[in-house]
Each structure stands twice: as structure tokens, then as C-alpha cells.
Backbone as CSV, one residue per row, in Angstrom:
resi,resn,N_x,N_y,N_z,CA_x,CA_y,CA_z,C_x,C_y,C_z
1,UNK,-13.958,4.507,-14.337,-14.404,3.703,-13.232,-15.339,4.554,-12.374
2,UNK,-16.477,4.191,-11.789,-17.485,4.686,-10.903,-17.173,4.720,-9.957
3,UNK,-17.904,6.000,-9.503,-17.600,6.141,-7.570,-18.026,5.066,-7.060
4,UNK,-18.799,4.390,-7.320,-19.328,3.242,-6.738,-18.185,1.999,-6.725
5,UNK,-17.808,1.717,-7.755,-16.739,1.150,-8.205,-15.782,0.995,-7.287
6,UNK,-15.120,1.984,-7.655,-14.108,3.047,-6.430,-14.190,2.358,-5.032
7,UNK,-15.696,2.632,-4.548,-15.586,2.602,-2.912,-15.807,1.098,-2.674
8,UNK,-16.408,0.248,-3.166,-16.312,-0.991,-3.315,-15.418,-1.668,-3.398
9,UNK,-13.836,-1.621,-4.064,-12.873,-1.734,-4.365,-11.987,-1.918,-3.122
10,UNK,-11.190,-3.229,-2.934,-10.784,-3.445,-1.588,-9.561,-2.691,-1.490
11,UNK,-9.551,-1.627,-0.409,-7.916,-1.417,-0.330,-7.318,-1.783,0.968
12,UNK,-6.341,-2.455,1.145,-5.797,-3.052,2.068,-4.133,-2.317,2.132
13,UNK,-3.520,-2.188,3.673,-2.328,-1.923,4.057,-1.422,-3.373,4.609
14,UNK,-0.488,-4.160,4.247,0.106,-5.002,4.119,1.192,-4.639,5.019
15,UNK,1.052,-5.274,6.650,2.542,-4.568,7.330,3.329,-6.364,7.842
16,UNK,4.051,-6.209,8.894,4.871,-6.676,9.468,4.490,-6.451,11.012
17,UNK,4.712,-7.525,11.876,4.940,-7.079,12.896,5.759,-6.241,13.299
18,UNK,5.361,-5.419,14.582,6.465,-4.036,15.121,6.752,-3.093,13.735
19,UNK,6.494,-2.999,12.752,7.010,-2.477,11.462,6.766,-0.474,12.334
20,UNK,7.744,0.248,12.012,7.474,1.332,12.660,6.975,2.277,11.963
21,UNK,6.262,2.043,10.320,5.581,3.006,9.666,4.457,2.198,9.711
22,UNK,3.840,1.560,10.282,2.260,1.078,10.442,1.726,2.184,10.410
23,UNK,1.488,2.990,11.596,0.359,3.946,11.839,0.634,5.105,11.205
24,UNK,1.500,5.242,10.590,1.801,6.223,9.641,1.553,5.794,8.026
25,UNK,1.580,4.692,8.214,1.251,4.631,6.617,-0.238,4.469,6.159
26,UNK,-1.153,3.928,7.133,-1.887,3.621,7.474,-2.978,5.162,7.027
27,UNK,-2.708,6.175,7.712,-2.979,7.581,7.773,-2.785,7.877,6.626
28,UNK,-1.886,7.932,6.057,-0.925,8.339,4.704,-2.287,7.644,3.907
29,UNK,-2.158,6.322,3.644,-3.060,5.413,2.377,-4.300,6.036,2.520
30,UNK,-5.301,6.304,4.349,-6.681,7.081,4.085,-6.386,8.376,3.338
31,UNK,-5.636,9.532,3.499,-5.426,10.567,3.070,-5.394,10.907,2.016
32,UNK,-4.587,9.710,1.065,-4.152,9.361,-0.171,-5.884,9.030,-1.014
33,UNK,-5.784,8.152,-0.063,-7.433,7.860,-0.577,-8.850,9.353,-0.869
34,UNK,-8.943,9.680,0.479,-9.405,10.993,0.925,-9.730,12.244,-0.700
35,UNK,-8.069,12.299,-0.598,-7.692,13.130,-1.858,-8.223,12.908,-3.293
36,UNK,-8.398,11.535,-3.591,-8.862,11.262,-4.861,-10.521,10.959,-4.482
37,UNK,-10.965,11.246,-3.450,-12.428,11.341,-2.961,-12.858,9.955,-3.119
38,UNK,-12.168,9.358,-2.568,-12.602,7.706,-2.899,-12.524,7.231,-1.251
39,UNK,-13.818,7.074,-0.755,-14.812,7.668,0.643,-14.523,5.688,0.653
40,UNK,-13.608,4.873,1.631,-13.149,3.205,1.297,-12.747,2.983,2.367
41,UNK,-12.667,2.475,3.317,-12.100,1.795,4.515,-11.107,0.742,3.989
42,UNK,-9.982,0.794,5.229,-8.385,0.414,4.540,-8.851,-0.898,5.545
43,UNK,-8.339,-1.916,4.749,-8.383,-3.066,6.068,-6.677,-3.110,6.197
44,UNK,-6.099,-3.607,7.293,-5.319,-3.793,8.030,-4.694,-5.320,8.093
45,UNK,-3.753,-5.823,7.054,-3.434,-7.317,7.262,-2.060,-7.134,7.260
46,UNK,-1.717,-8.532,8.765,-0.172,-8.123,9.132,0.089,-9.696,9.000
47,UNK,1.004,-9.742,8.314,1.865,-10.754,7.741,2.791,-11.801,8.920
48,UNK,2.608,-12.576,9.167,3.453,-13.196,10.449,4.284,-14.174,10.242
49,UNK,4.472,-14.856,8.631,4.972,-15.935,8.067,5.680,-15.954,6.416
50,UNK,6.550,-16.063,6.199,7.329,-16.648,5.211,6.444,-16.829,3.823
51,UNK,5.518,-17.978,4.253,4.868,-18.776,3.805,3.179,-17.701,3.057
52,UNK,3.533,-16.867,4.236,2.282,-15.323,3.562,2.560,-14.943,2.748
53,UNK,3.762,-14.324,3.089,4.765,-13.728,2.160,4.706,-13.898,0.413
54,UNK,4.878,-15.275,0.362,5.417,-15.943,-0.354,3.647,-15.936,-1.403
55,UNK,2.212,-16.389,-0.156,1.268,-16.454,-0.799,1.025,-14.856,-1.610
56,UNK,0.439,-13.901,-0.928,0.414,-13.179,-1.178,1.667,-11.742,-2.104
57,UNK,2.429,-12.506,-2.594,3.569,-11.429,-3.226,3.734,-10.155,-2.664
58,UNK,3.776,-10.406,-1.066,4.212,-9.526,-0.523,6.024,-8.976,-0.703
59,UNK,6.218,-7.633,-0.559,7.617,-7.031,-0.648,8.153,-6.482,0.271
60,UNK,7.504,-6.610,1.212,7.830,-5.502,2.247,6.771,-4.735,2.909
61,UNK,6.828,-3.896,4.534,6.478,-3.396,5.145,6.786,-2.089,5.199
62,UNK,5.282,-1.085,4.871,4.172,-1.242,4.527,4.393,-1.306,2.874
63,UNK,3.162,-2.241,2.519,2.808,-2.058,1.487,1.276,-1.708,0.892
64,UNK,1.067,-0.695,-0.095,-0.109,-0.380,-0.194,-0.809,-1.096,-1.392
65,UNK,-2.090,-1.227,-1.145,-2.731,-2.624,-1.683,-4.514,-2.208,-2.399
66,UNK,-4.448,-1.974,-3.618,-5.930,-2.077,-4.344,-6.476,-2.108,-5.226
67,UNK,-7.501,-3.263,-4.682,-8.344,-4.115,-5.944,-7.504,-5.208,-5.825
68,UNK,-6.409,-5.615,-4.790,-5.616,-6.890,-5.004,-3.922,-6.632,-5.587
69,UNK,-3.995,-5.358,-5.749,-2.818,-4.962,-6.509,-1.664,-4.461,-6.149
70,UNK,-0.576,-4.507,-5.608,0.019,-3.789,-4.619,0.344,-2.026,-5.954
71,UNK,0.492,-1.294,-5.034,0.578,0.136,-6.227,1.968,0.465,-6.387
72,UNK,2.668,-0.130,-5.670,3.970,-0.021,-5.661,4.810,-1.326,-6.397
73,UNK,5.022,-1.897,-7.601,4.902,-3.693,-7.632,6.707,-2.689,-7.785
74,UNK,6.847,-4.533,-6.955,8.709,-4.368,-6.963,9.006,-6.049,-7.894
75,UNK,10.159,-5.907,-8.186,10.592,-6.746,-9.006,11.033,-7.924,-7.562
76,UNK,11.393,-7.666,-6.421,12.005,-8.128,-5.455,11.546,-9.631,-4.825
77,UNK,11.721,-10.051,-4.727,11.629,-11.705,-4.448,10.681,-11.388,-2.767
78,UNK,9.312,-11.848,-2.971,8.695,-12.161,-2.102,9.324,-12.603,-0.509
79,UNK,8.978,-11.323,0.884,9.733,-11.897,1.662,8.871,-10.843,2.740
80,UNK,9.395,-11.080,4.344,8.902,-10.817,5.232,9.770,-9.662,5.643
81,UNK,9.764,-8.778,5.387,10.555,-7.494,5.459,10.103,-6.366,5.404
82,UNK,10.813,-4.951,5.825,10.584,-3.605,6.119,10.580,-3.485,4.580
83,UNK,10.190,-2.591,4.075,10.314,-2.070,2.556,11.107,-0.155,2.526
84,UNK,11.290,-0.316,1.564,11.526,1.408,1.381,10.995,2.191,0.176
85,UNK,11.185,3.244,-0.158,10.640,3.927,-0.944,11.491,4.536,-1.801
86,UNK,11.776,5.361,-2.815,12.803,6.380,-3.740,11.676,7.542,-3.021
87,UNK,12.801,8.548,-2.424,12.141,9.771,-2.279,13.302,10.952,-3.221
88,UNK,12.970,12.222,-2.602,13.425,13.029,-3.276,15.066,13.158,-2.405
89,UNK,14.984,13.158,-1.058,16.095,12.843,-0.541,16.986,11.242,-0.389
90,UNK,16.624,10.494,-0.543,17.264,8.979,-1.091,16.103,8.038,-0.431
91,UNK,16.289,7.147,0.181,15.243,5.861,0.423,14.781,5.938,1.466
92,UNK,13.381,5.917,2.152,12.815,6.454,3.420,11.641,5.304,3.490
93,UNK,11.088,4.474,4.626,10.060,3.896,5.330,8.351,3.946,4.341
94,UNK,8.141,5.120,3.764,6.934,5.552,3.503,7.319,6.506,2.324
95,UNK,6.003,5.833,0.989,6.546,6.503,-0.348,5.610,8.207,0.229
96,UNK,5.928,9.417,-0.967,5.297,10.364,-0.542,3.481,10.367,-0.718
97,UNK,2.490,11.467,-0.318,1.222,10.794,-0.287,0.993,10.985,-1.724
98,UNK,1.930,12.535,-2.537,1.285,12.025,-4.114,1.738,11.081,-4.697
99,UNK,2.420,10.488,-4.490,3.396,9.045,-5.062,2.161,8.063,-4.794
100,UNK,1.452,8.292,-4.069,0.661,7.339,-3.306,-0.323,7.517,-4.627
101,UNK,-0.950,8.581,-4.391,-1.789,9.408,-5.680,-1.754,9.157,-6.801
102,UNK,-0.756,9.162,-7.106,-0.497,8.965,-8.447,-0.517,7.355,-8.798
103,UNK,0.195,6.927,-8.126,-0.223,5.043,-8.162,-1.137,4.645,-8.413
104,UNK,-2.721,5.490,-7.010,-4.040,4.948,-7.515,-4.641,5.080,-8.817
105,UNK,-4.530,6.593,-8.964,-4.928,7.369,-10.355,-4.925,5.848,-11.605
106,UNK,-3.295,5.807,-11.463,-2.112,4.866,-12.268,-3.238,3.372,-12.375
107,UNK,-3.515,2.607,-11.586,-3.819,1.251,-11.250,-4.945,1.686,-11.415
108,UNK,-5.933,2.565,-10.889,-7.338,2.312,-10.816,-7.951,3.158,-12.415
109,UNK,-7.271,3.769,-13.152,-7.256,3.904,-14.600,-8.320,5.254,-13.995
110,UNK,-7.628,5.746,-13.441,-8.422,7.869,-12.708,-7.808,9.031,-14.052
């Protein structure tokens, strides 16, 4: 896939209202991005309905989102909720940033 490709390529952060890893995950996904030199502005869409939820196969808050794809896909029944992660110490708010890394690599075929 081309740098061009790449930066063209929509990546979006998927939160919740009040969700308390917004601005942290937010940071995390540019960084994540940053790292694989993929130079992309994150848009910012916050979920306020059931019915979003439900459109968009959302899983939870935050979720990270590109080309349309969430990088994290959960088996979990579409819903308006906090999400969590598998870390190295048990389940935490925000996956780690190479987890993040490795997802894009993963999905965007890097």
C-alpha cells in the first residue's frame, strides 16, 4: 500500500460520551499512527445512541477505526459502552500503542 494510500485512508476514534480514555486514546491512535509514518488526521466521532451503535458496529469506548475497519474487531454484540483491552497486567481502558501498531501493520497489509 502507498504512502499516499496510507494518508488518504480515513482513520477515525469512536468514543462515548464522558468516556475517560478519550483524550488519551486519541494521543495514543496519532502516535500509533506517527510511528508507522503514516502523516493522517484522526477524526473524532462520539456515539450518542443505541441506534449508532447498532449502525456502525460499534463495541465500545474508545474504539480505533481504519479505512472503516475497527483494528480491534470483537465478537461482542454492538452497544453503547466503555470497552477494554487484554493487557499484560489483565484488562485496562486503552489497548498498548504497539498493539495499536501492530493492528495497523495487520489491517492495512504494512
Amino acid at each position: 500500500m502507498s504512502a499516499e494510500t496510507l494518508k488518504a485512508m480515513d482513520y477515525e476514534l469512536r468514543i462515548i460520551p464522558d468516556c475517560p480514555n478519550s483524550a488519551a486514546a486519541l494521543e495514543l491512535f496519532r502516535k500509533a499512527l506517527s510511528s508507522e509514518e503514516i502523516a493522517a488526521d484522526v477524526r473524532v466521532l462520539e456515539l450518542v445512541s443505541e441506534e449508532q451503535a447498532q449502525a456502525l458496529d460499534f463495541h465500545g469506548s474508545p474504539s480505533f477505526i481504519a479505512g472503516g475497519r475497527d483494528l480491534f474487531p470483537s465478537p461482542a454484540s454492538p452497544a453503547l459502552t466503555c470497552r477494554v483491552y487484554p493487557s499484560e497486567t489483565g484488562l485496562t481502558g486503552l489497548p498498548a500503542r504497539e498493539d495499536i501498531r501492530v493492528a495497523l501493520r495487520s489491517t492495512l497489509g504494512l
